[in-house]
N, C-alpha and C positions, 0 to 999 in steps of 0.2 A: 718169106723172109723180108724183113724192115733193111732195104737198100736206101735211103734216105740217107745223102750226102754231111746232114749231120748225123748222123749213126755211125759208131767206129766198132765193127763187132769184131773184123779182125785187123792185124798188120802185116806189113810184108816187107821189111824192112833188107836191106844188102847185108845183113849181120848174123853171124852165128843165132839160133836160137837155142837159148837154158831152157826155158821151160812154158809149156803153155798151157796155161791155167786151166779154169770156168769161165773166169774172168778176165786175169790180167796176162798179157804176154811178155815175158823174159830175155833178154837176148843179154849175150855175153862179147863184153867189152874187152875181154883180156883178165884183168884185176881186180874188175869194176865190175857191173850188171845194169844194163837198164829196164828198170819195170814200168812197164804200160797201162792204165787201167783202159781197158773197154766198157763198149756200153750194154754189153754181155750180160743177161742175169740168169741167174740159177737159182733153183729152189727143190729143195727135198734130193739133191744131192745130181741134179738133171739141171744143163743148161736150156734155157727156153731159146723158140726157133726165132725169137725177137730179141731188139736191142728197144735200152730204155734213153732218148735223149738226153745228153750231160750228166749221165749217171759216173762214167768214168774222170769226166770232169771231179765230181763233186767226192768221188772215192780218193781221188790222189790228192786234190786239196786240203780238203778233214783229212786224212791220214798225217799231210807236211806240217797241219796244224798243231796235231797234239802229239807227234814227235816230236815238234818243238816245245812243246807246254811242258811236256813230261819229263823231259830229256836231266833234268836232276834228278828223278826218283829210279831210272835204269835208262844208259844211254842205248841206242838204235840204228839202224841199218843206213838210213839217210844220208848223203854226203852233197846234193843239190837236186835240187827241184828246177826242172826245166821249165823257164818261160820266157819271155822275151830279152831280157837282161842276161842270159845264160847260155852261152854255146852249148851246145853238144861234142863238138870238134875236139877239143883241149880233153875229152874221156874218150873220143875215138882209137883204135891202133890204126898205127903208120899205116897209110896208104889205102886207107879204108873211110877215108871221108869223103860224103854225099850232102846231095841238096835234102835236108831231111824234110818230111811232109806236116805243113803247121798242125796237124793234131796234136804232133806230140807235145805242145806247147799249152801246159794246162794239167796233162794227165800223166804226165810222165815224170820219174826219178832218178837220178843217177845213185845205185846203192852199195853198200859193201856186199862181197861176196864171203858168206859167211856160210860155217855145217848147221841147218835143223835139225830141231830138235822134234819128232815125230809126236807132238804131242800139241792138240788143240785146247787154251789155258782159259778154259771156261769158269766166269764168275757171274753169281747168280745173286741180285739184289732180292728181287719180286718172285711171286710166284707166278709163274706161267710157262706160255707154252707145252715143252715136252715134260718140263720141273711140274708142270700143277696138272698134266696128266697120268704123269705116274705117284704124284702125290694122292689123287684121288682114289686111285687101286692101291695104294698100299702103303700110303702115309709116309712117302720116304722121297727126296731127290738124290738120285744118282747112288741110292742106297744109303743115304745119309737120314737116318730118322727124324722127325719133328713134328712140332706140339700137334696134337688135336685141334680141330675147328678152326681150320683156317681158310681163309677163303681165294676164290680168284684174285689175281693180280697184287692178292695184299703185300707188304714189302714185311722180308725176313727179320727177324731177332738180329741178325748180323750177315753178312755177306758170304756166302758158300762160295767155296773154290772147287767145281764138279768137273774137271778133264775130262779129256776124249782123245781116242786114239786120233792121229791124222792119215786117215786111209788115203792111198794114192788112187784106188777108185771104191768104188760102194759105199757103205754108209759108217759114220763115223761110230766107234763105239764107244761107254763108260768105260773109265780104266783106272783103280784105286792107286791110292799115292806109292801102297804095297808096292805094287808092278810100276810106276814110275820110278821108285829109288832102287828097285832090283837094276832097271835100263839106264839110269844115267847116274846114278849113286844120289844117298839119301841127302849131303849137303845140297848139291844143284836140286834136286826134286824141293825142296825144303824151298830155296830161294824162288822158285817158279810159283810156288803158291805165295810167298811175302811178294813178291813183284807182282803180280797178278791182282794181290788184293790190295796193295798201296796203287795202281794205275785207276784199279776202279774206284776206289773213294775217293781218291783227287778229281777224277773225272766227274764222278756224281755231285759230287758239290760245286763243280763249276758250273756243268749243265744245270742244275738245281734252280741257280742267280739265274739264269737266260728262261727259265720257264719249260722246261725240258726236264722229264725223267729219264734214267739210265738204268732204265730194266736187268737189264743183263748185258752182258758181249764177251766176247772171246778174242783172245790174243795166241801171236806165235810168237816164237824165242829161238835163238839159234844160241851159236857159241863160235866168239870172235878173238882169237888167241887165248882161248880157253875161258874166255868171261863172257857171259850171257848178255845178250843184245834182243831188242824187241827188231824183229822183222815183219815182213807183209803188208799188212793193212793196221788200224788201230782206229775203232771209238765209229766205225762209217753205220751208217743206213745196211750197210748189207752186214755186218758183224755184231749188230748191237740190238736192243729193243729201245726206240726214243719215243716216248708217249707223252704228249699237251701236258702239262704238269696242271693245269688251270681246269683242264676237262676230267683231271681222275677220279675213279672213284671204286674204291672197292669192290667186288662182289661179281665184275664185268669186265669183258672184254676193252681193251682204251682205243682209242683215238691214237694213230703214232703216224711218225714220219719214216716207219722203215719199211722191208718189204715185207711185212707179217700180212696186208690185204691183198697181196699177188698171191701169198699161201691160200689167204681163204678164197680165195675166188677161185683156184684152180682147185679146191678141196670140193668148194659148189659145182663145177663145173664135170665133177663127176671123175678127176683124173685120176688116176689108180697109182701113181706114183712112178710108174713105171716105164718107160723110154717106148715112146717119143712123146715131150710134153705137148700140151696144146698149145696154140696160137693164141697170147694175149687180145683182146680186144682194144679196138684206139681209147675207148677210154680208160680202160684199167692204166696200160701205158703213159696215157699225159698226166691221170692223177700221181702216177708214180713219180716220174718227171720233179710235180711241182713239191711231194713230199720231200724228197732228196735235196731238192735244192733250199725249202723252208730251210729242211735240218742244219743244212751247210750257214746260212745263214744267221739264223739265230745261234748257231751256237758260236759263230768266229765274230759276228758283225758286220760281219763283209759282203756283198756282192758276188755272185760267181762268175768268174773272168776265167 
C-alpha cells in the first residue's frame, strides 16, 4: 500500500462518520455533512490497494467547478468548498472544534444533507465502453435499440439517458425508466432524465471549446425539501469518459484523460475482476496522476492548487 505523505487514502477525523465511500469519506456535522475526496481509486466496482497522487484534489475541484457552471440548469448539494479562505469551524457543532489536518484544504466540501435517490443517472454520448459492448451482441444499449453499422467510439444520433441501479455493494445494474417511475413516481423519474440530459449537453459543449470530449458520465440526485438536487461528484475523471478531442477518431479505442487505462491495464494484467485487485505499477499510477490533473486543467483553466 502507497503510504506516501502525499497520498490521502483515508481520514480519521474527531467527527461522527455518514458514510464511507470507494472513494470519498463522509462525516456528519449535525445539519451539514462534510465530504472528503481521497486519493482512492476503484474500478470494476473494487477499490485498488493504491492511492493515485492529487486524484482527490482534482475530484473535489472539477466537481466545485461544475456545480457552480451548472447550478441554473438544477441546483446541488454544495454550500462551501474548503480552502484557505474558509473555516471549517463556523459548520463545526459546539464543542467539537479541532486543529483540522491541511488535506482537507483542496478536497473537501461543506454539503447539504439531503434523501438519495438510489439511482446512478447515466448519459451516453459515444459509443463505448459497456454501451459498444453490448451493442456489438445485440445492437442495443442498455436495451435501447440503434441503427446498424455503427462503430467504436462513434458519437450517437442524440444523447441516451441509460440508469443504473446504485447498488450499496456489487455491481451496479440497467434499470428502465418503467421501474424508476414505479420507485419514485413517473413526474420526478421524468425530470431525472431532462436534468441529466440538459447537465450533459451543457457540459459537452463546454468541454467541446477546451479541446475535450464528454463521452459519457453519470450523475447522482437526491431530494431536498422535496425538489431534486445534484449530489456527490459531477463531470470528474472517475465519472466521466474525457477523450483529446484533436486525437479522435472513429472506429478505435481514444486517447482520454480518465481512468478507462487503469481499466485496461488491469483487464491485461490478467485480473479477474474479483477481490483483491492487483497492485498498480509506479507508472500506470503517475500517468494517472498527470491525466487527471491535464483534465482538471484544461477544462477550468486553472492550476491545481
Amino acid at each position: 500500500m502507497d503510504t506516501s505523505p502525499s497520498v490521502i487514502l483515508n481520514t480519521d477525523l474527531p467527527l461522527p462518520m455518514f458514510l464511507r465511500g470507494k472513494v470519498r469519506d463522509t462525516y456528519d456535522l449535525g445539519n451539514v455533512l462534510l465530504m472528503i475526496a481521497t486519493d482512492r481509486i476503484s474500478a470494476f466496482d473494487s477499490v485498488l490497494p493504491c492511492g493515485i497522487p492529487d486524484k482527490g484534489l482534482v475530484l473535489n475541484q472539477l466537481s466545485v467547478f461544475w456545480f457552480r457552471q451548472t447550478q441554473h440548469l438544477v441546483p446541488n448539494h454544495l454550500i462551501e468548498a474548503i480552502d484557505e479562505d474558509h473555516c471549517l469551524d463556523s459548520y463545526l457543532p459546539a464543542g467539537s472544534r479541532f486543529p483540522y489536518p491541511d488535506y482537507l484544504i483542496g478536497r473537501s466540501m461543506v454539503i447539504k444533507k439531503v434523501k438519495r435517490i438510489p439511482v446512478e443517472c447515466v448519459v451516453r454520448g459515444y459509443l463505448a465502453g459497456s454501451g459498444w459492448a453490448e451493442y456489438q451482441q445485440s445492437g442495443t444499449i442498455c436495451g435501447i435499440p440503434l441503427a446498424k453499422g455503427l462503430k467504436h467510439s462513434q458519437e450517437l444520433p442524440q444523447p441516451l439517458f441509460t440508469p443504473t441501479t446504485k447498488a450499496e455493494s456489487g455491481h451496479d445494474e440497467p434499470i428502465s425508466m418503467d421501474k424508476i417511475k414505479k420507485m419514485v413516481g413517473k413526474a420526478l423519474a421524468e425530470e431525472l432524465e431532462g436534468k441529466s440530459l440538459a447537465i450533459y449537453n451543457y457540459a459537452r459543449e463546454y468541454a467541446r471549446v477546451k479541446g475535450i470530449i464528454i463521452a459519457d458520465t453519470k450523475m447522482e440526485f437526491g431530494l431536498n425539501d422535496d425538489k431534486l438536487i445534484l449530489i456527490d461528484e459531477l463531470l470528474t475523471p472517475d465519472s466521466s469518459r474525457f477523450w483529446e478531442g484533436e486525437l479522435y477518431k472513429v472506429g478505435q479505442s481514444q486517447p482520454s484523460y480518465d481512468k478507462q487505462p487503469v481499466r485496461d491495464w488491469l483487464i491485461q494484467a490478467g485480473w479477474n475482476k474479483e477481490p483483491h485487485a492487483p497492485m498498480l505499477t509506479p507508472e500506470v499510477i503517475e500517468a494517472t496522476t498527470r491525466r487527471y490533473r491535464q483534465a482538471y486543467e484544461r477544462l477550468t483553466g486553472r492550476k491545481l492548487g
